[in-house]
C-alpha positions in Angstrom: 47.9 163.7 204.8 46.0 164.0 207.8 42.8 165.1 207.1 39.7 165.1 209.8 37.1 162.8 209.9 34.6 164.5 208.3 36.4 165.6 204.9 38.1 161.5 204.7 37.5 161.1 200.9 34.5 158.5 200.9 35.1 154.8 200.6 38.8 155.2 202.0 40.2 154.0 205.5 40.7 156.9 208.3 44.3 157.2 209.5 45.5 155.0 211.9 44.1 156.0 215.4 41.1 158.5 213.7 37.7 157.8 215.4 34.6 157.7 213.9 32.0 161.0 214.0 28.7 161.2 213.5 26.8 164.4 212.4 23.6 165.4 214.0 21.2 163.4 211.5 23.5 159.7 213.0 25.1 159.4 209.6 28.8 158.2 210.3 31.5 160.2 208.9 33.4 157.7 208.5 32.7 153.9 208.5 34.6 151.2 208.4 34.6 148.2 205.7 32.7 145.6 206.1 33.9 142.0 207.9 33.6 139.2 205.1 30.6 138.2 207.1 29.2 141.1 206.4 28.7 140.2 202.4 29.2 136.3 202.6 32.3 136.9 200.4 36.2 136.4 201.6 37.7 139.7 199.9 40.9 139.1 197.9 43.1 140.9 200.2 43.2 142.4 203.4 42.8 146.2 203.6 44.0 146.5 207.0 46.9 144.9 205.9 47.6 145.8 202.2 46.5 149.3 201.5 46.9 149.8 198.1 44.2 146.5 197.9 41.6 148.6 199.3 37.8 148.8 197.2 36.4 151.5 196.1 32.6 152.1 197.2 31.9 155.6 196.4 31.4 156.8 192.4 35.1 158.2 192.8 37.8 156.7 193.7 40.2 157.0 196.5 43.3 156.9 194.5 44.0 157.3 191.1 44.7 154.3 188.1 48.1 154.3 187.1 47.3 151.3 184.7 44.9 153.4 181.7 47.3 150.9 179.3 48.6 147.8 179.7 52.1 147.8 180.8 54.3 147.4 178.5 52.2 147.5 175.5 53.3 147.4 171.8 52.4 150.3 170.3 51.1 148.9 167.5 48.3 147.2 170.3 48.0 150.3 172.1 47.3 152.1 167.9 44.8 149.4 167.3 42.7 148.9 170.2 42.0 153.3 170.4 41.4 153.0 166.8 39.1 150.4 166.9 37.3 151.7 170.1 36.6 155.0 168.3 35.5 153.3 165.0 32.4 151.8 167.2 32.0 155.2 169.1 31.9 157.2 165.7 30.0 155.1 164.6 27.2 154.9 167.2 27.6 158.5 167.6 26.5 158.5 163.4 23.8 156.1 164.3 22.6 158.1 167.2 22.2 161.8 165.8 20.4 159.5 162.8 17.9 158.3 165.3 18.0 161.5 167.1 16.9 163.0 163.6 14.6 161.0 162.3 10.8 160.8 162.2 10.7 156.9 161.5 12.1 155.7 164.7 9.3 153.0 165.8 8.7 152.0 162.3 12.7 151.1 162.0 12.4 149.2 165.0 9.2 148.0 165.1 8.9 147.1 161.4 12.1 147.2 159.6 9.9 149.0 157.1 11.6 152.8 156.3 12.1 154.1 152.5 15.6 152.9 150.8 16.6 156.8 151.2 16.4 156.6 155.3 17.6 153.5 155.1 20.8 154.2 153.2 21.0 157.9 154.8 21.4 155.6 158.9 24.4 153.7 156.7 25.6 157.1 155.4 25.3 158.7 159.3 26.6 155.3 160.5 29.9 155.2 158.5 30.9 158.9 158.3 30.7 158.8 162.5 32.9 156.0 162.4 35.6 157.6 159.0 35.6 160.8 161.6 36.6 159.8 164.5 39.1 157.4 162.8 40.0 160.4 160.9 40.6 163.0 163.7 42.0 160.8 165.6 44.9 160.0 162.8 44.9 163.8 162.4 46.2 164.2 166.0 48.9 161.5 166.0 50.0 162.8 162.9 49.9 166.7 164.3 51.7 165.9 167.8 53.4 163.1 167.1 56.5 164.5 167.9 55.0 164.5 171.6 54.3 160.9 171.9 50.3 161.1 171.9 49.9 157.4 171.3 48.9 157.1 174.7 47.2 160.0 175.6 45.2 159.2 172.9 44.5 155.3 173.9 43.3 156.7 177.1 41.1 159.4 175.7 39.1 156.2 173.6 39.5 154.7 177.1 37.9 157.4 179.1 34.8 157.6 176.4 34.5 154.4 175.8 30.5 154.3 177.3 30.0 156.1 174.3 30.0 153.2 172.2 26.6 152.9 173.3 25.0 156.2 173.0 22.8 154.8 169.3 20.6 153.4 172.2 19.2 156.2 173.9 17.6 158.1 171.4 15.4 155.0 171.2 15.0 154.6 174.9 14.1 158.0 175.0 11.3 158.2 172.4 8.2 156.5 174.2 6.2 155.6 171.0 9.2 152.8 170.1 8.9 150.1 172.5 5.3 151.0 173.4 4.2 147.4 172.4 6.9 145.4 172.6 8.0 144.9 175.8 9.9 141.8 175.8 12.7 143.2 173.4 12.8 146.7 175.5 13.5 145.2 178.7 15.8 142.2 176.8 18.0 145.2 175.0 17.6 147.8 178.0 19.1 145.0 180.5 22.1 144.2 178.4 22.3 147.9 177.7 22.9 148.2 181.6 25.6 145.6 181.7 27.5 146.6 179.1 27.5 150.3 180.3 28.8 149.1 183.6 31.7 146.8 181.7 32.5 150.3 179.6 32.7 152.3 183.0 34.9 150.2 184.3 37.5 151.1 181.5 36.3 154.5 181.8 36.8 155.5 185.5 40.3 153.8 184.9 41.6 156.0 183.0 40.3 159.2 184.7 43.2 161.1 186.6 41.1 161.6 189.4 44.4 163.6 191.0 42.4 167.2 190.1 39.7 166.2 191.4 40.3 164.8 194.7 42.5 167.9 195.7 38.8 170.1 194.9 37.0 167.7 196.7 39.2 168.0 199.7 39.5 171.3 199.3 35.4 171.5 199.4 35.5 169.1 202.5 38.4 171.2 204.5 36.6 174.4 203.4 32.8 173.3 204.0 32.9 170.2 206.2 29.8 170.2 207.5 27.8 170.6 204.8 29.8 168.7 202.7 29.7 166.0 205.2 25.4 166.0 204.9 24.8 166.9 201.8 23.9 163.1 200.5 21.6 162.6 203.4 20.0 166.0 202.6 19.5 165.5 198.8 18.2 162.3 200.0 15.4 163.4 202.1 14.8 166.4 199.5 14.2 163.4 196.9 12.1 161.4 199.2 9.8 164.5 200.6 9.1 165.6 197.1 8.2 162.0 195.7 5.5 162.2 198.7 4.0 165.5 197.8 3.8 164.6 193.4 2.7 160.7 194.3 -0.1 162.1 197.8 -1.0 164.7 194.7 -1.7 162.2 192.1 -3.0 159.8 193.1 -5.8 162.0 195.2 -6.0 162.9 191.7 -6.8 159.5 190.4 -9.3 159.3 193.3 -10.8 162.6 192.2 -11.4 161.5 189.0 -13.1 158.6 190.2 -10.8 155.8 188.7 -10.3 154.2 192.0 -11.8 150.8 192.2 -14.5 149.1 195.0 -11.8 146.0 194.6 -10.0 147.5 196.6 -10.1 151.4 197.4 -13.5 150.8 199.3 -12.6 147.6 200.6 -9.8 149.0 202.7 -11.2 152.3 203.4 -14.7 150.7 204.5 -12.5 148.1 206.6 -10.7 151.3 208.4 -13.8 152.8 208.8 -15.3 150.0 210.8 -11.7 148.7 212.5 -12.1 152.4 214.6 -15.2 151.8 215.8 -14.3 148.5 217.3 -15.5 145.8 214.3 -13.0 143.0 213.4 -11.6 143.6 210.1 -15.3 144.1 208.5 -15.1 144.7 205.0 -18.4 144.8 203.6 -17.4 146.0 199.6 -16.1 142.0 199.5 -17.4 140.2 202.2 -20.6 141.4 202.8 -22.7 141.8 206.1 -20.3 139.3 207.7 -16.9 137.7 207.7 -13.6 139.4 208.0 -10.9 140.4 205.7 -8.3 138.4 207.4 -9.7 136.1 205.6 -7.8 137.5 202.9 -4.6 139.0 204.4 -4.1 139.4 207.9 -3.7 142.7 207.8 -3.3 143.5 211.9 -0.8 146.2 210.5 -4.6 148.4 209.9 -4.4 149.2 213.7 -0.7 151.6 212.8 -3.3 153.3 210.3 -6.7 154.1 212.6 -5.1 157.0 214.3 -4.1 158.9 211.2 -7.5 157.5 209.5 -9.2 158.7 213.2 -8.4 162.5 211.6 -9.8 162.0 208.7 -12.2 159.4 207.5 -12.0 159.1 203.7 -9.8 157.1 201.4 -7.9 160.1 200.7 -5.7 159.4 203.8 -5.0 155.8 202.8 -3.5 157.0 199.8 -1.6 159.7 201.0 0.0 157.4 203.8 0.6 155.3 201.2 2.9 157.7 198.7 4.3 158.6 202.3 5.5 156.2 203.4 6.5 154.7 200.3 8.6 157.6 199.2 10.1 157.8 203.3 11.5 154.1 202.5 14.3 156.1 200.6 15.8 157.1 204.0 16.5 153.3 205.8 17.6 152.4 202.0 20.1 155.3 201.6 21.4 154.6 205.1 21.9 150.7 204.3 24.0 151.0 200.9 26.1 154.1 203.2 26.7 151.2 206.3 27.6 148.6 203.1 29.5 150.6 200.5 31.4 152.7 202.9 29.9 155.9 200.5 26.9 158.1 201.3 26.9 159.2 197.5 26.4 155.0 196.7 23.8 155.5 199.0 22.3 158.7 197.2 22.6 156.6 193.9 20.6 153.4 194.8 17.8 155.9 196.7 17.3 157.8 193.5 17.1 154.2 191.7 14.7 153.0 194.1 12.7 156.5 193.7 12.4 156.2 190.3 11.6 152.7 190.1 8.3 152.0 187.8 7.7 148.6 189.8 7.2 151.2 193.0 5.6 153.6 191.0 2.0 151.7 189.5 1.0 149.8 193.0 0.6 153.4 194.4 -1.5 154.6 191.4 -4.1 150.9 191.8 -6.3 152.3 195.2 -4.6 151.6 198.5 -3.1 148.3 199.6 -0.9 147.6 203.2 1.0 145.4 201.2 2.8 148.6 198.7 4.2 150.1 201.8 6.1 147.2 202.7 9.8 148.8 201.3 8.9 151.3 204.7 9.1 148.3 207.0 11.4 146.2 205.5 14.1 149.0 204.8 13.9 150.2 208.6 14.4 146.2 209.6 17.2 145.8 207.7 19.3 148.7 209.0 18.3 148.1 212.3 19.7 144.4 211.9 22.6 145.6 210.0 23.5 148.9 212.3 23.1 146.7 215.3 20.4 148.5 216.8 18.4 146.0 219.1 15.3 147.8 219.9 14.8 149.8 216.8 15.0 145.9 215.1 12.5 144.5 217.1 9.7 147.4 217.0 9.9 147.2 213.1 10.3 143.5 213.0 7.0 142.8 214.8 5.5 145.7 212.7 6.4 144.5 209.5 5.0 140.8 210.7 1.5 142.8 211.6 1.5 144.4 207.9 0.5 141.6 206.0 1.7 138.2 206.1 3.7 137.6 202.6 6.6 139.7 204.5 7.1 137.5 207.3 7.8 135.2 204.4 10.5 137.4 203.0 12.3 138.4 206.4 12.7 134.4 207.3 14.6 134.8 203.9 16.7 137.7 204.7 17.2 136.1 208.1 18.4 133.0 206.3 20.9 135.0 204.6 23.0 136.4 207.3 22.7 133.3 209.6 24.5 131.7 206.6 26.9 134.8 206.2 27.6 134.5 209.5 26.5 138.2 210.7 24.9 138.2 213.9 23.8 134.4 213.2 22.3 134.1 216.8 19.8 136.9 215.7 19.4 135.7 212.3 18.6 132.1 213.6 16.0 133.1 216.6 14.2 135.8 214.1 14.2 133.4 210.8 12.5 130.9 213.1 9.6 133.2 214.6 9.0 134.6 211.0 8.5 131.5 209.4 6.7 130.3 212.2 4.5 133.7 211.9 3.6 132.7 208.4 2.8 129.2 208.5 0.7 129.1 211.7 -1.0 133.0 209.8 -1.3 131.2 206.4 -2.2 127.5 207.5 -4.0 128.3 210.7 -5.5 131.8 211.6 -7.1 132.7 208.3 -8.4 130.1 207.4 -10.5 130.1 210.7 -11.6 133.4 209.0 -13.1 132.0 206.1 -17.0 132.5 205.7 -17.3 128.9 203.9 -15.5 126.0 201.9 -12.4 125.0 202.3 -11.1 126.7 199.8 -13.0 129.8 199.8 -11.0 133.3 199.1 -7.5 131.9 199.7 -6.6 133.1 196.4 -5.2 129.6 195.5 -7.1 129.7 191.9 -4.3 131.7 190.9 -2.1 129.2 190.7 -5.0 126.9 189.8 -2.5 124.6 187.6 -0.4 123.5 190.7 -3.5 121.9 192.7 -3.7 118.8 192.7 -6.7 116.7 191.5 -9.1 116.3 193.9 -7.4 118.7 196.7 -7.7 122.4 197.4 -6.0 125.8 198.7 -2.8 126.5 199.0 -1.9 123.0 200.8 -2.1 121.3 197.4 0.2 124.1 195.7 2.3 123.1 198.3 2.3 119.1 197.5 3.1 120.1 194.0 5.6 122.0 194.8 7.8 119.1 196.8 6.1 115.9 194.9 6.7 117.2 191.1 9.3 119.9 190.6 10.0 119.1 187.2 6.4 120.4 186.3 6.8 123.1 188.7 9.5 124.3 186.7 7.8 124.4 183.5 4.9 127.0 185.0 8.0 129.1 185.0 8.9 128.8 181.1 7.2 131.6 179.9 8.0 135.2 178.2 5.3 136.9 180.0 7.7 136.3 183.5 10.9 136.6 182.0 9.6 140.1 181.0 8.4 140.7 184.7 11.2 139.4 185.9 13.7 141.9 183.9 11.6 144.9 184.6 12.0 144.3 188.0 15.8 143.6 187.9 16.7 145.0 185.0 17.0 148.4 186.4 19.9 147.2 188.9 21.9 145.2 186.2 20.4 141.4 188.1 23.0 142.8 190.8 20.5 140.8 193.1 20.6 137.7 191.5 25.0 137.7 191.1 25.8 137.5 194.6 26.2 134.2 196.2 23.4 134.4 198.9 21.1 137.7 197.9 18.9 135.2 195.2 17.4 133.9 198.2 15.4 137.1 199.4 13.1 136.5 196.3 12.4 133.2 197.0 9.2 133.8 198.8 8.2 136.3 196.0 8.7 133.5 193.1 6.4 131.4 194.8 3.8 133.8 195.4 3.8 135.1 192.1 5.8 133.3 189.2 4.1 130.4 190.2 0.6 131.8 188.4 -1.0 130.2 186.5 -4.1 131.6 186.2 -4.4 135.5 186.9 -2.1 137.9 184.7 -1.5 140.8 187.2 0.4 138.7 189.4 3.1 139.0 186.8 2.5 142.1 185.7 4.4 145.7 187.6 1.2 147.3 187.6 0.1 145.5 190.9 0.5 145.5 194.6 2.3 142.2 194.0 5.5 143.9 193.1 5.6 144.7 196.9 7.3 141.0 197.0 10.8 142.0 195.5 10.8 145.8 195.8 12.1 145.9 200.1 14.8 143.7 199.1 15.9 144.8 195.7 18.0 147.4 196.5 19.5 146.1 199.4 20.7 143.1 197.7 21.9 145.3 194.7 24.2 147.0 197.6 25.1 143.4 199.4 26.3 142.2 195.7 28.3 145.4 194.9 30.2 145.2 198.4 31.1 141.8 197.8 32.8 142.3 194.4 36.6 141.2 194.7 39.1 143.8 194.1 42.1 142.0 192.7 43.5 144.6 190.4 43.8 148.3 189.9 40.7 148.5 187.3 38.9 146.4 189.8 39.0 149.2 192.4 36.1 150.8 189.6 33.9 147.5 189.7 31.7 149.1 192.4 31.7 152.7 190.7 31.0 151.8 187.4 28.2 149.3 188.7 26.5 152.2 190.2 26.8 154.8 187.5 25.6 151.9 185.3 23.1 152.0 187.6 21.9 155.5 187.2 21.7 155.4 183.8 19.8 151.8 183.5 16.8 152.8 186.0 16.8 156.0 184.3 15.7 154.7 181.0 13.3 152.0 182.9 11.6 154.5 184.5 11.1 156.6 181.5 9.3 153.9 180.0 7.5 152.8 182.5 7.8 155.2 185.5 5.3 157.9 186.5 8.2 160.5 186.4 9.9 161.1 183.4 6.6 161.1 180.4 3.4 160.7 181.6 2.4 158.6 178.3 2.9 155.2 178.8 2.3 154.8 182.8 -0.4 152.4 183.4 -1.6 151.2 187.3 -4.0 148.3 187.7 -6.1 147.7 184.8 -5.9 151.3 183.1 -3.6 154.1 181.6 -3.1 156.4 184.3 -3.8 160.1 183.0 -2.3 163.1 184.9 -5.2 165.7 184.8 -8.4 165.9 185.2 -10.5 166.6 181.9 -13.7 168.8 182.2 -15.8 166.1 181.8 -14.0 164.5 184.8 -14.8 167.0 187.0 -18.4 167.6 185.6 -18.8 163.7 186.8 -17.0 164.1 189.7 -19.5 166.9 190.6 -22.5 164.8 189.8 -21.8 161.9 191.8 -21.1 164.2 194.8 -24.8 165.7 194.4 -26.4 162.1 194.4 -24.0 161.3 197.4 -25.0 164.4 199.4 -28.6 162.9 199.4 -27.4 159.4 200.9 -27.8 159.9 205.1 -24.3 158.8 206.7 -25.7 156.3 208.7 -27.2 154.3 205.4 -25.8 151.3 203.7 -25.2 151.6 199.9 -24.8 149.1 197.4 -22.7 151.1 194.3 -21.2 150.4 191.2 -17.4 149.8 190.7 -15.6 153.1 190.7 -18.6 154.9 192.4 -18.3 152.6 195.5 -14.7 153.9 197.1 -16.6 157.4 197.5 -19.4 156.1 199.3 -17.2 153.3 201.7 -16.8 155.4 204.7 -19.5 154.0 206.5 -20.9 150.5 208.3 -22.3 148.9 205.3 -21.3 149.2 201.2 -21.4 146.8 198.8 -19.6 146.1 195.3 -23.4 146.1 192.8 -21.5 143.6 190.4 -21.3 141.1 193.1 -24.5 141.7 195.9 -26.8 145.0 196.6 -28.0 143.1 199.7 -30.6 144.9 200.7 -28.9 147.9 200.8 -30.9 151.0 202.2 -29.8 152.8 198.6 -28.1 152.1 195.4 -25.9 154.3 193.6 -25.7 153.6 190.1 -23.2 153.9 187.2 -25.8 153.6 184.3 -23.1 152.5 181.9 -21.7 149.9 184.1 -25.6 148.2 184.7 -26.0 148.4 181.1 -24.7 144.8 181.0 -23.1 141.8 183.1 -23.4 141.1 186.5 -24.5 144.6 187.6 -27.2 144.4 185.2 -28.4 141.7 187.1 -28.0 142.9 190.3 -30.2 145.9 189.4 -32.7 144.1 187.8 -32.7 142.0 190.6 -33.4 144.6 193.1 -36.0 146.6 191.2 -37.9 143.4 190.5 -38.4 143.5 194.5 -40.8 146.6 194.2 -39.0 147.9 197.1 -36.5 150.5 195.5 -37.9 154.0 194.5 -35.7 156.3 192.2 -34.7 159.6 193.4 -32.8 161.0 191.1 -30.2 161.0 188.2 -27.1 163.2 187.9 -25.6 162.5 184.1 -24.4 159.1 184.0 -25.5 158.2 187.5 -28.5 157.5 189.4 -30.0 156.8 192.9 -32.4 154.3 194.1 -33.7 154.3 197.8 -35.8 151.6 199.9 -39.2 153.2 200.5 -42.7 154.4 198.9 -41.7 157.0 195.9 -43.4 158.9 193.0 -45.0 156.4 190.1 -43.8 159.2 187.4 -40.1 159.4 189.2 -40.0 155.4 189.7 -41.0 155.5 185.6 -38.1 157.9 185.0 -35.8 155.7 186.6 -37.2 152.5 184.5 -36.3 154.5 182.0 -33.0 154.8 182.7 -32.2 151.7 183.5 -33.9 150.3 180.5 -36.4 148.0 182.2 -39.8 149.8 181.6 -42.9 147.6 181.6 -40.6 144.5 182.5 -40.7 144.3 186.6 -44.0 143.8 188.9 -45.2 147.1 189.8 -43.7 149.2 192.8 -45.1 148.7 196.4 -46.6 152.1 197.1 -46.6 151.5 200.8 -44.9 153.0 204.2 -42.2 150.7 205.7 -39.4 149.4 203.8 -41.5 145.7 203.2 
């Protein structure tokens, strides 16, 4: 049948002679397979040369199975295995409405601790699913058996055979069940995935997919354009609306002032100042002096300053952020089209990656380059894959400038296609530079940045286990890494990252870690964070660190489905039931953990992440702006934690809990000074005589330099809890 271009059913070769199209958006119409190269797998057969061996990419199929029993099956083996496959769905079906039913879900799980009666009315639920559909399906041989329905029926138990794991989701569902355990959610949740994509496969078998691939083509031949962009469409739908709900929320989060100086006023102050021409000052961590490369080197800040130029307040950091984190659906959809030969593959792993709970928490925890690295990455990739020299380069050198862990990762991704053998001469010179990039970044430029010691903010004490005795930074991490891999290996032995590392891959069934080559992306990754030893929220999704695996995860999910063999008829649904397993599996991640589905359970940073603003929120939120309204623009402020990231946007503003130097005002959370090092701070200051209060708003209060009011300056003793135990103030004019 010769059909055009445009209305080719997805994931089938064009006729012999067809050309490619393209719509207006660039989205082929039709591409071809990939080489072997192209995956680092030799497929089984050769489509080109054995049609009916061709894979399947799309979540139909091109053809329909002709195999939905084995050939030449007794029928006493064709009786037995549907009986027994709808014993186990009857009986999870029972199981399920139980669970469905009941009030005592978490304690069942949780506890094992429900009254006799619930427990013997899940058996009763449990065994009458299973007698039923044994029953009715008895009743139906026995009523058409004149009709032969042995095998219509095998294939029915066939074709809802995923079934056999509905008991599951009323658990997965129900937030309160695995609220606190989350080694056995993501354990059970990750081997519900893989068995859901081992039942598809018998299920998409036995589908006659005849029906509907003569509406599809009718749809195609009737609407071809629209049918033609309607994944790319529903795509960028998707991606636009997750910017608007995350640049809403988490201006929210800002709003309500749980946004933290570490690090919402670190990188806003650090814009504020990069614009008007300072290096990377970052006063919140560094004080008067020193640069945050240092830290990170971050050149990436300069693709910010003209959005931040239009707007000087953290606000735009975070609604870049969302952006550009939610736009990463659009290189990410077009990569899993150029590798699966199926723009509705590629609709599948965008939604995956757009409901992916690893994404969603480092966008909620204040603004960091690092979380919009799937942007960057994603845009590299296709360029390298689609062949597009220019595109490749600009994005290359702009994903080296964003921070430099992700010239780390791309040497990796380089390392896999020069071994592939895809484009190995571009591979080779751009695996080189990029590990260059990060050594001579790492080893040489920032630690020409650092304000003292030799060790000083390189972050090494996080894997504070790995140094060596007597040596320092990340060198000595290094030495343990080559000189004692044995002990290396045993930092890794721990439930806490086997729990990271299944919410982060559980979602896409470990695809990344089956393929032959695709492991390697998250090399870099493992060392920079399963290598802790010392700081929790580098295993933990609730942090930027995340941002190691999430540009690659996806990709690699679609590299390991286009290299699954297709040596068999049922094979041709390896790829299909992989990605509706897919679906499902990041659907129940992200319900638990997502900030999506139930806004319950999502936590970012160090906190639950709520998804209002209470009235005592905004009564705060109003305070602090009245106190802030009396602080001139041109003055440096020294503030408490969450009170600092509204006050950054100028030269000078410092974290209380670590330094007020000198500051010309202090703006005060009188809970947080109540105690620890903030406490200190501001007893430090006012034992100067130099700071005069000015006035209290609720919870907060403002100091300034200067002469003030004895009865006001009392007041603010008062408040701070110090009366009577500081020299007395120095009524004088000048600052002293």
């Amino acid at each position: 049948m010769n059909e055009p271009a445009a209305t080719a059913p997805e994931g089938t070769t064009p006729p012999q002679g067809e050309p490619q199209t393209s719509d207006s958006n660039g989205d082929a119409a039709t591409i071809a397979a990939p080489t072997p190269t192209d995956t680092g797998v030799e497929p089984a057969t050769d489509p080109a040369v054995d049609p009916a061996a061709e894979p399947v990419a799309g979540l139909e199929p091109a053809v329909a199975a002709t195999a939905a029993a084995p050939a030449g099956a007794p029928s006493e083996t064709l009786f037995g295995s549907a009986l027994l496959r709808l014993l186990f769905i009857g009986a999870s079906l029972g199981t399920g409405l139980f669970l469905q039913l009941s009030s005592e879900r978490v304690a069942l799980v949780t506890t094992n601790l429900i009254a006799t009666e619930q427990r013997n009315r899940l058996l009763a639920f449990l065994g009458g699913g299973a007698v039923t559909c044994c029953l009715l399906a008895l009743l139906y041989l026995l009523i058409f058996r004149k009709r032969q329905p042995l095998a219509k029926l095998h294939r029915f138990s066939q074709i809802v055979a995923p079934l056999q794991l509905a008991f599951l989701l009323p658990l997965f569902f129900d937030w309160q069940v695995f609220q606190s355990q989350e080694l056995v959610f993501v354990v059970t949740a990750t081997l519900f995935g893989l068995a859901l994509e081992r039942s598809f496969r018998t299920s998409l078998a036995a589908i006659p997919w005849e029906p509907l691939q003569r509406l599809r083509d009718r749809i195609g031949t009737r609407f071809p354009k629209a049918s033609r962009r309607a994944p790319f469409i529903i795509v960028a739908i998707a991606s636009l609306s997750f910017c608007a709900y995350f640049s809403y929320f988490t201006l929210l989060q800002h709003y309500r002032l749980m946004t933290y100086s570490w690090d919402m006023a670190i990188f806003d102050n650090m814009m504020w100042n990069l614009i008007r021409g300072h290096w990377f000052k970052a006063t919140p961590d560094l004080g008067r002096h020193g640069s945050h490369i240092q830290y990170h080197a971050t050149f990436g800040a300069y693709f910010f300053a003209p959005f931040y130029a239009i707007y000087q307040h953290p606000q735009t950091l975070l609604f870049l952020q969302a952006t550009l984190c939610g736009l990463a659906a659009i290189p990410l959809y077009l990569l899993a089209k150029l590798n699966l030969k199926s723009a509705w593959a590629g609709v599948v792993l965008a939604y995956a990656y757009l409901v992916h709970a690893p994404l969603h928490s480092p966008i909620f925890y204040d603004f960091h380059f690092f979380t919009t690295a799937p942007f960057w990455i994603g845009w590299v990739l296709y360029f390298f894959e689609s062949g597009k020299k220019k595109g490749l380069f600009v994005m290359w050198l702009m994903a080296l400038l964003i921070r430099e862990e992700l010239s780390a990762g791309m040497s990796m991704a380089a390392l896999l296609y020069l071994l592939s053998g895809k484009r190995a001469r571009w591979a080779l010179i751009g695996g080189i530079l990029s590990a260059t990039y990060f050594v001579v970044m790492k080893f040489g430029i920032m630690p020409l940045h650092r304000t003292a010691g030799s060790d000083k903010q390189t972050f090494a004490w996080m894997f504070y286990a790995l140094v060596p005795r007597g040596e320092s930074g990340f060198t000595g991490v290094v030495r343990t890494l080559v000189s004692n891999p044995v002990y290396t290996l045993s930092s890794l032995l721990d439930s806490d990252k086997l729990a990271y590392l299944l919410r982060i891959m559980g979602p896409v069934l470990l695809l990344p870690l089956r393929h032959r080559l695709t492991w390697m992306l998250f090399i870099p990754g493992t060392l920079f964070t399963m290598l802790s030893t010392g700081y929790k929220p580098l295993i933990e999704t609730f942090f930027q660190y995340t941002s190691n695996y999430t540009p690659y995860l996806f990709f690699a999910a679609a590299l390991a489905m286009a290299s699954m063999r297709v040596d068999s008829v049922r094979d041709r649904f390896k790829v299909p039931a992989a990605l509706a397993a897919v679906l499902v599996t990041a659907t129940v991640f992200s319900y638990n953990y997502g900030a999506i589905f139930q806004h319950n359970t999502f936590r970012a940073g160090f906190q639950k992440v709520e998804f209002r603003a209470s009235p005592a929120e905004v009564k705060h939120h109003r305070q602090l702006y009245e106190l802030i309204a009396m602080i001139p623009p041109t003055a440096s402020v020294a503030a408490t934690e969450m009170e600092a990231a509204h006050v950054s946007n100028r030269a000078d503003c410092f974290t209380m809990r670590f330094s007020y130097d000198n500051a010309d005002y202090l703006l005060l959370n009188l809970d947080e000074t109540s105690f620890g090092e903030s406490r200190n701070q501001a007893l430090a200051a006012m034992s100067t005589g130099r700071y005069t209060f000015v006035a209290s708003r609720g919870r907060f209060g403002l100091w300034k330099r200067g002469e003030g009011d004895a009865d006001k300056d009392a007041e603010g003793d008062r408040l701070l809890g110090i009366s009577g135990s500081r020299p007395p103030r120095r009524h004088h004019k000048g600052k002293g």
